[in-house]
TORPAGU-506879 format. One line per field, with one value per residue (C-alpha): x, y, z; residue in three letters; residue number from 1. Coordinates in nm, 3 decimals. Layout:
<nodes>
c1 = [X ...]
c2 = [Y ...]
c3 = [Z ...]
resn = [ala ...]
resi = [NUM ...]
</nodes>
This chain:
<nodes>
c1 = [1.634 1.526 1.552 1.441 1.054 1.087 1.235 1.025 0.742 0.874 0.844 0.518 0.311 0.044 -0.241 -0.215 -0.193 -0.504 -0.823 -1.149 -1.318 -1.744 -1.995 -2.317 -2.384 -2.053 -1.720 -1.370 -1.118 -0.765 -0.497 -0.129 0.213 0.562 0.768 1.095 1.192 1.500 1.668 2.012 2.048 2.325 2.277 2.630 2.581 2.271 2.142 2.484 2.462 2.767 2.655 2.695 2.543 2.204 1.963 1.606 1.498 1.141 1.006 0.636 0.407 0.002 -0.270 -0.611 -0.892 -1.296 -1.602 -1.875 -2.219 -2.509 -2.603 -2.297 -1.915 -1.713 -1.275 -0.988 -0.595 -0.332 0.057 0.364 0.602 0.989 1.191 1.574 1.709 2.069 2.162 2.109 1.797 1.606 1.715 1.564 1.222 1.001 1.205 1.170 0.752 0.721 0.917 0.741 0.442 0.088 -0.061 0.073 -0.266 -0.354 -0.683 -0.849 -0.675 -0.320 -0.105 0.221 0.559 0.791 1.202 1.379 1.497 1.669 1.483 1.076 0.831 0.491 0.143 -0.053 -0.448 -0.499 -0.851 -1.133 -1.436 -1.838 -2.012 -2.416 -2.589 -2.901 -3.098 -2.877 -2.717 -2.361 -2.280 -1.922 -1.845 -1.443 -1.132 -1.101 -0.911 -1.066 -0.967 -1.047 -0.899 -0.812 -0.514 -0.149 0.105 -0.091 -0.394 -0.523 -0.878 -0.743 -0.703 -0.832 -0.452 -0.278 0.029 0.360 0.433 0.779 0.636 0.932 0.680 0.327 0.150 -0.139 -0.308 -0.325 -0.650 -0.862 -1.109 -1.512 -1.851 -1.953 -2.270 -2.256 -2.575 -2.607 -2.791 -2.741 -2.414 -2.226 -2.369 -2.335 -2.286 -2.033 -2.088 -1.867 -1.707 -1.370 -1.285 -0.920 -0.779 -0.613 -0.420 -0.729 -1.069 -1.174 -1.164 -1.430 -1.439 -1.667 -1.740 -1.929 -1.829 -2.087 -1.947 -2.087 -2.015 -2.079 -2.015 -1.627 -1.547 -1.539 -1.690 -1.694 -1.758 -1.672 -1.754 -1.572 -1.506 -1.202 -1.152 -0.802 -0.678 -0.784 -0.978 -1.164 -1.122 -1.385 -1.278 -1.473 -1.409 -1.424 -1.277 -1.240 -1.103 -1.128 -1.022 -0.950 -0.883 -0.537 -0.512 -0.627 -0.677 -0.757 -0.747 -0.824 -0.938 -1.049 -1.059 -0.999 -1.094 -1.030 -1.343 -1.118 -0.819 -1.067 -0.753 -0.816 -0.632 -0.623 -0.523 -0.510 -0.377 -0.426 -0.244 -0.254 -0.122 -0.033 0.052 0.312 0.266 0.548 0.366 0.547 0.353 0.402 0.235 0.305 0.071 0.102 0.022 -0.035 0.004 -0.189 -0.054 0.328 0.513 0.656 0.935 1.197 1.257 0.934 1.031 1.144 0.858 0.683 0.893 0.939 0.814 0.438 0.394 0.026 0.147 0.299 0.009 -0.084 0.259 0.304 -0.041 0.004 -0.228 -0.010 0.393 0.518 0.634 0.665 0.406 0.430 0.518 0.578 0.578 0.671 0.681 0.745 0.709 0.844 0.816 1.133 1.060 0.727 0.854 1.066 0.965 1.148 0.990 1.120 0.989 1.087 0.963 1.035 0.955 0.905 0.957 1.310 1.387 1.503 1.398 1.430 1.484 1.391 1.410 1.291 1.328 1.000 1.084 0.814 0.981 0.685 0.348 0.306 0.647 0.727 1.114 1.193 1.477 1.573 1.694 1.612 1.900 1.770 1.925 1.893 2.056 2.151 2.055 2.287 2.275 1.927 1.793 1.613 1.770 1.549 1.269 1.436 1.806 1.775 1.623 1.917 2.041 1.819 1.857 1.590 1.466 1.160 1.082 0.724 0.540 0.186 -0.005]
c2 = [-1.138 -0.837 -0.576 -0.902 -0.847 -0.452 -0.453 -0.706 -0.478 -0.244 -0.518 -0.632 -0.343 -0.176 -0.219 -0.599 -0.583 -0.337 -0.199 -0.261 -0.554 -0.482 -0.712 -0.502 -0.425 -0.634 -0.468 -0.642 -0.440 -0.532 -0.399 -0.440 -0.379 -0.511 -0.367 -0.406 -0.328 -0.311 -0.239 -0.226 -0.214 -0.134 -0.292 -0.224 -0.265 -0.368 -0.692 -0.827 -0.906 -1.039 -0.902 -0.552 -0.477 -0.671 -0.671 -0.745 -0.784 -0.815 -0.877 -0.852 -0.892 -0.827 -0.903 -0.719 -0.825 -0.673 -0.744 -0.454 -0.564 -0.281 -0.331 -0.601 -0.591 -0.865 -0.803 -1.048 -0.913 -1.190 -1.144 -1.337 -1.211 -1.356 -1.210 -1.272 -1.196 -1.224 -1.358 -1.295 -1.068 -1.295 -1.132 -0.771 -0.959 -0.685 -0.390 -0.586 -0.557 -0.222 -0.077 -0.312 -0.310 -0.552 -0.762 -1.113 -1.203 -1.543 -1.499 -1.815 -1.941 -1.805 -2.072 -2.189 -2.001 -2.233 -2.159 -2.163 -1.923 -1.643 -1.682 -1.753 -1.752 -1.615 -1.637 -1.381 -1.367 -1.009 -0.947 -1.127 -1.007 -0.912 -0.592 -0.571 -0.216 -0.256 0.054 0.294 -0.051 -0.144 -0.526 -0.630 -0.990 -1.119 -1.048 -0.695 -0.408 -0.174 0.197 0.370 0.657 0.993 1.102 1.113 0.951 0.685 0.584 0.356 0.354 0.185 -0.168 -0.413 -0.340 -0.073 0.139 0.199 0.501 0.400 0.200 0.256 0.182 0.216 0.165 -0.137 -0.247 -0.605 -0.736 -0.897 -1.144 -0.989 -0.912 -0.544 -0.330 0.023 0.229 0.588 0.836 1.117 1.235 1.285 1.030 0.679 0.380 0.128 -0.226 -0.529 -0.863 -0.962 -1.333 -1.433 -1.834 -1.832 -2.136 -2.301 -2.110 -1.850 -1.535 -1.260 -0.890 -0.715 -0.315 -0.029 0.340 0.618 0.915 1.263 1.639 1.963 2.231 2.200 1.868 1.533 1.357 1.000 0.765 0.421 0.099 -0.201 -0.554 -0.742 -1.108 -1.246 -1.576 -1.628 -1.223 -0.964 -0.591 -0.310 -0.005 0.344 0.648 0.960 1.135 1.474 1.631 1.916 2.303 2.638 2.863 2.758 2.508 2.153 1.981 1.639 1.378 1.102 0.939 0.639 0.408 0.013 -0.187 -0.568 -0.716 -0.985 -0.799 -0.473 -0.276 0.045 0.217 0.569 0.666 1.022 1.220 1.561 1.700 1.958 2.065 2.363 2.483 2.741 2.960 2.752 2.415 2.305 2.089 2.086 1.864 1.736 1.518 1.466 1.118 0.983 0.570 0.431 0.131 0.258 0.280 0.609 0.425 0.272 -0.013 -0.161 -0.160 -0.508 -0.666 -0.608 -0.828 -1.125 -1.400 -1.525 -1.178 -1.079 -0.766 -0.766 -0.915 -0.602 -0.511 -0.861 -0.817 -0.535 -0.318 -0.069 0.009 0.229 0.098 0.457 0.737 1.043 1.122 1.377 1.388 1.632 1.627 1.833 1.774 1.947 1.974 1.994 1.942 1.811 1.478 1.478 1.536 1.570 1.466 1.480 1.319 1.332 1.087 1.166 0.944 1.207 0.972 0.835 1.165 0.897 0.991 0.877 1.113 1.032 1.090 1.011 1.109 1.029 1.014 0.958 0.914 0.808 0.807 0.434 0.423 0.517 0.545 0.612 0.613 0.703 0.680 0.651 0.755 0.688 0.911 0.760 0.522 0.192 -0.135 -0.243 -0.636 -0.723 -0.454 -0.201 0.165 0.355 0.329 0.438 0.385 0.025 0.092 0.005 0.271 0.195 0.300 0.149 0.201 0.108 0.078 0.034 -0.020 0.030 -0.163]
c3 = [-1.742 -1.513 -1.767 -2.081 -2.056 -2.084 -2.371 -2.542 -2.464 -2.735 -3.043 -2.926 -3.047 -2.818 -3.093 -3.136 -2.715 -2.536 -2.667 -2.702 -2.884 -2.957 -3.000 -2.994 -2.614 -2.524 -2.476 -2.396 -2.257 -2.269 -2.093 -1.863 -1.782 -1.806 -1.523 -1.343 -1.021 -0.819 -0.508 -0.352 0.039 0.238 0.574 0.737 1.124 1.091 1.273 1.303 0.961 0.769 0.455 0.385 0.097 -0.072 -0.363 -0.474 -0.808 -0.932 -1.296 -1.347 -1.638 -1.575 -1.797 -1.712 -1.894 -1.832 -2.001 -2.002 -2.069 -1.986 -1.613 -1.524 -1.563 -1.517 -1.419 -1.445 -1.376 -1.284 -1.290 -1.352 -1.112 -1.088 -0.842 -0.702 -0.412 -0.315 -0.004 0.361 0.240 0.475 0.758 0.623 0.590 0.810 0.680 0.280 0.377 0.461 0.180 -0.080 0.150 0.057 0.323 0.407 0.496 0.342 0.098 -0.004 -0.255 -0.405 -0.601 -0.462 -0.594 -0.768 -0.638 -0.399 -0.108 -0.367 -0.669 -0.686 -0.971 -0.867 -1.065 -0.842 -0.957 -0.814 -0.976 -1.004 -0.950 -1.073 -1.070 -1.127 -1.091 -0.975 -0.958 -0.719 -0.579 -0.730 -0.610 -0.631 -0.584 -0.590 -0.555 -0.573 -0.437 -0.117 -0.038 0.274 0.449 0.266 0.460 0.247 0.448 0.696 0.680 0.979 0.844 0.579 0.705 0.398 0.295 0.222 0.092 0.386 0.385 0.314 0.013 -0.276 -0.546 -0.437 -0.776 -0.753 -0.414 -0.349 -0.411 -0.098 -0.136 -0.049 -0.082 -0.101 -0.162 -0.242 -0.201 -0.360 -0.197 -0.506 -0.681 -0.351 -0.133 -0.073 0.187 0.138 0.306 0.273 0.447 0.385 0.328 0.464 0.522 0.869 1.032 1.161 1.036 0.753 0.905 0.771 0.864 0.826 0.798 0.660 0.543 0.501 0.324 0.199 0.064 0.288 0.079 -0.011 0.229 0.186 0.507 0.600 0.918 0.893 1.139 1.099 1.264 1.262 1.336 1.395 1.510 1.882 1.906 1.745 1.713 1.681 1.458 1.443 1.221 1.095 0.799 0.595 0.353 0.175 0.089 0.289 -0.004 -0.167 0.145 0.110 0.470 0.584 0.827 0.953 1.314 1.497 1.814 1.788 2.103 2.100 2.365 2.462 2.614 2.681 2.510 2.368 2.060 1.955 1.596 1.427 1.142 1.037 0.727 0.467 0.101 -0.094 -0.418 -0.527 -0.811 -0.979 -0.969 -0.620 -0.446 -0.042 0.172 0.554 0.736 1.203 1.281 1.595 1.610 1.927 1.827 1.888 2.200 2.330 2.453 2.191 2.466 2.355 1.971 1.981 2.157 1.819 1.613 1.891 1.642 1.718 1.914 1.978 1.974 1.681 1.487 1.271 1.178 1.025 0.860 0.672 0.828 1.034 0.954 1.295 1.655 1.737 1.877 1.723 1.370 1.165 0.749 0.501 0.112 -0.166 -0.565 -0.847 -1.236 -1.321 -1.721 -1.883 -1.891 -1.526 -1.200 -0.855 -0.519 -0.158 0.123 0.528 0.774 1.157 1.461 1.687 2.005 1.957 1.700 1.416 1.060 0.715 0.393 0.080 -0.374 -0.627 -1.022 -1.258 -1.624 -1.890 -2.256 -2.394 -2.279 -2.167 -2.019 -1.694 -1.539 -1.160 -0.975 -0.639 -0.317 0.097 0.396 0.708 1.061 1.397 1.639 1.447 1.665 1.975 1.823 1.782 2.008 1.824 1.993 1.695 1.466 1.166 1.267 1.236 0.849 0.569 0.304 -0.033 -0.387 -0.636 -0.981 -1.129 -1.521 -1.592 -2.019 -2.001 -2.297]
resn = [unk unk unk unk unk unk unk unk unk unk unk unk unk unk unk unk unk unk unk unk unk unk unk unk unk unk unk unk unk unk unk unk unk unk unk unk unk unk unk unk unk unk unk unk unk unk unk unk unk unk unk unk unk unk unk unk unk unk unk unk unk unk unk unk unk unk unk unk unk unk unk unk unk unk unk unk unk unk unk unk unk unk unk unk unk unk unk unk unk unk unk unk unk unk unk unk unk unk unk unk unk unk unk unk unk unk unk unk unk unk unk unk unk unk unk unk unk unk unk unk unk unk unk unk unk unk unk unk unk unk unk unk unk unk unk unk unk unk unk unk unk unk unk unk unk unk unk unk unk unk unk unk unk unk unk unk unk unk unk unk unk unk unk unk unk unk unk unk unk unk unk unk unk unk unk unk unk unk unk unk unk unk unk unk unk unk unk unk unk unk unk unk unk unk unk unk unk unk unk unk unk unk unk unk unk unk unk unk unk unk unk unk unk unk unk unk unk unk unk unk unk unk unk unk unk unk unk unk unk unk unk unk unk unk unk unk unk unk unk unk unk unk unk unk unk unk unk unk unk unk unk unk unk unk unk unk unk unk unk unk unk unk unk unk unk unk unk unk unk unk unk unk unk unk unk unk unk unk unk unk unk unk unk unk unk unk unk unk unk unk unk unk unk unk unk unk unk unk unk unk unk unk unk unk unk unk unk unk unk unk unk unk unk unk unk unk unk unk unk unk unk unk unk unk unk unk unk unk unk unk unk unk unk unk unk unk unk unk unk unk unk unk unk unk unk unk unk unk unk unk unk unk unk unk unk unk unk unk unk unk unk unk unk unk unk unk unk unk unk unk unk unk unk unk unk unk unk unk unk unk unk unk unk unk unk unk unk unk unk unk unk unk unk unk unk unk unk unk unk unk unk unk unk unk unk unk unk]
resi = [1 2 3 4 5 6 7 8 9 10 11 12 13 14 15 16 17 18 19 20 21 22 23 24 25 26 27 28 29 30 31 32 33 34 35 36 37 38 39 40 41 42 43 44 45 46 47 48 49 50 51 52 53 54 55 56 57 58 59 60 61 62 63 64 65 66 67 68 69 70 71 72 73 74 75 76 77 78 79 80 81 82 83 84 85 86 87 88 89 90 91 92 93 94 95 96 97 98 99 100 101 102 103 104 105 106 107 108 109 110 111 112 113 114 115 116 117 118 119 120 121 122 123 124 125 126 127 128 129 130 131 132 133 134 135 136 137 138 139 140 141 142 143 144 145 146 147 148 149 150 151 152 153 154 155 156 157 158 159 160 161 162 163 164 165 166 167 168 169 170 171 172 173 174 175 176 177 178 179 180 181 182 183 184 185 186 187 188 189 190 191 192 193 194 195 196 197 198 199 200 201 202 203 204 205 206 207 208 209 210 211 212 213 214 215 216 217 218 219 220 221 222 223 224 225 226 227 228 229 230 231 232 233 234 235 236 237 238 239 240 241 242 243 244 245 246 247 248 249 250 251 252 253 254 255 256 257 258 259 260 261 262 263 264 265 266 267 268 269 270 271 272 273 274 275 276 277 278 279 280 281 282 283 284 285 286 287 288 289 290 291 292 293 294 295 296 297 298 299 300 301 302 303 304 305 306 307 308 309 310 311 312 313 314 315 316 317 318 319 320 321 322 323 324 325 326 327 328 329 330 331 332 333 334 335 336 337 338 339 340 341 342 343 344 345 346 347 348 349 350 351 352 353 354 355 356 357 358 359 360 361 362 363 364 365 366 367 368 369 370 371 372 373 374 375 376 377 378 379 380 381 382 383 384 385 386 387 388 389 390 391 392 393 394 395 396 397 398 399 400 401 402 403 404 405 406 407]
</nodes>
């Protein structure tokens, strides 16, 4: 069954599948995947857990639609997702969402998955949403996918939902349901304003925010306000962004301060990162992040994952992925062949000195098929019981591969 839907995708034909169909001024746009992925995890000595070694499965097929008419577009994408997962994977279920990371914040309406606890069928509406352009005003009304930040590795201006950094297959962002204007100011100027629409136990829950961005010469520059509204408290969010290039050096970072009114609690967040080039084609890259939201002191880790945990709120959101203080990234990719390519990726918690390596292998036989395969090994304490000694330590051994057909 996992591998089934792949393989169908090479009788069905890309031409009867994705184009365009024209009607005058009318254009409809069809387009999708068929993709499997999957995961094995050893989680010896982790958790106490009796099993020692466990699997996740995931078949997907997504149909995206648009229809472009002069000043308005209209976008629908939806998948059909069946996954498996063997048993005693429920007790991986925070270390399961950052390495297939999307928020598990409730939008307003998502149907129910049919299955039971280690098999589910999902219909997931990702997209759904209007664009008008009105003069230098683009409106955009739905379900819809939002990007801020500009940073590699973390991104904590990014909070609509984003990628882990540990993400094994970061390849579509979960859509969010808003409102957003975006007002040009020229070619390399605009401001971005939005609300955020999200079902919580008791109330709908909108954020709300605004990012202003603009080129200097050779950088990218953005500041960015936001306000977030959780359950029983809000939290402010201000910052500032850059990126750009100090002759064969690209830089960039990211910074900004959260206070919550209620608890008068303060947060400090920063990267700063950069990225080279080698006259072969390598590609080097390392990012320093500093999590305000983290604890210097691995004694504290578990306090984040007590269930119900204030503190733990954001982690089970999606919006931040680290109990720890200081960390350190460092990546490197490599053209192997036209068709293959080699990346390598460290991950260091600088506080409790726990890190996690990882590799992965692209293929592309074709040019709508995509292979990868590859592998994480984490280094660091492993967990005395259920008390979390190091960040990392307490993450299982994965290897994964992912076979994507693009139609």
């Amino acid at each position: 069954m996992r591998f089934l839907l792949v393989a169908l995708a090479f009788l069905i034909g890309t031409d009867a599948v994705a184009g365009d169909i024209k009607f005058d001024n009318i254009s409809i746009r069809s387009s999708g995947f068929l993709k499997n992925q999957t995961a094995w995890f050893d989680i010896s000595g982790l958790l106490d857990s009796q099993d020692k070694q466990i699997s996740f499965a995931k078949s997907t097929i997504r149909l995206d639609e648009a229809l472009l008419m002069d000043n308005w577009q209209a976008f629908l994408s939806a998948d059909l997702q069946f996954t498996t997962l063997s048993g005693g994977f429920g007790e991986l279920a925070d270390v399961s969402g950052t390495l297939f990371s999307g928020s598990q914040r409730n939008r307003l309406w998502d149907p129910e998955p049919f299955g039971s606890a280690d098999s589910e069928l999902q219909i997931n509406p990702d997209r759904a949403y209007l664009i008008a352009a009105i003069g230098p005003v683009d409106l955009k009304i739905g379900r819809q996918a939002i990007s801020w930040g500009s940073a590699l590795f973390w991104k904590p201006l990014d909070r609509f939902g984003t990628f882990s950094p540990l993400d094994l297959d970061p390849d579509v962002k979960r859509g969010v349901d808003a409102a957003r204007a975006e007002i040009f100011f020229g070619d390399t100027s605009s401001l971005d304003i939005l609300s955020v629409f999200e079902m919580g136990e008791d109330d709908l829950l909108v954020h709300a925010g605004g990012r202003l961005r603009t080129t200097l010469g050779h950088t990218d520059l953005a500041l960015s306000f936001a306000r977030f509204q959780y359950e029983d408290r809000s939290n402010l969010m201000g910052g500032l962004e850059f990126s750009g290039q100090v002759g064969d050096v690209g830089l960039r970072g990211e910074a900004s301060i959260n206070y919550s009114p209620e608890s008068s609690e303060t947060e400090l967040f920063g990267v700063v990162g950069g990225d080279y080039r080698l006259s072969d084609g390598t590609f080097l890259a390392s990012e320093f992040f500093y999590n305000g939201y983290g604890s210097a002191d691995p004694d504290d880790y578990d306090s984040y994952f007590m269930p119900g945990s204030q503190k733990g709120e954001r982690l089970r959101r999606g919006e931040v992925f680290n109990t720890g203080r200081y960390y350190l990234g460092i990546s490197t990719r490599k053209q192997l062949h036209p068709l293959l390519t080699l990346s390598l990726s460290l991950i260091s918690n600088l506080s409790d000195l726990s890190s996690i390596a990882g590799l992965n292998l692209n293929w592309s036989p074709a040019q709508n098929l995509a292979v990868k395969a590859g592998a994480m090994l984490p280094f660091g304490e492993k967990p005395e019981g259920f008390h979390l000694v190091s960040e990392f330590g307490a993450m299982p051994i994965v290897a994964f591969g992912v076979v994507k057909y693009s139609f």
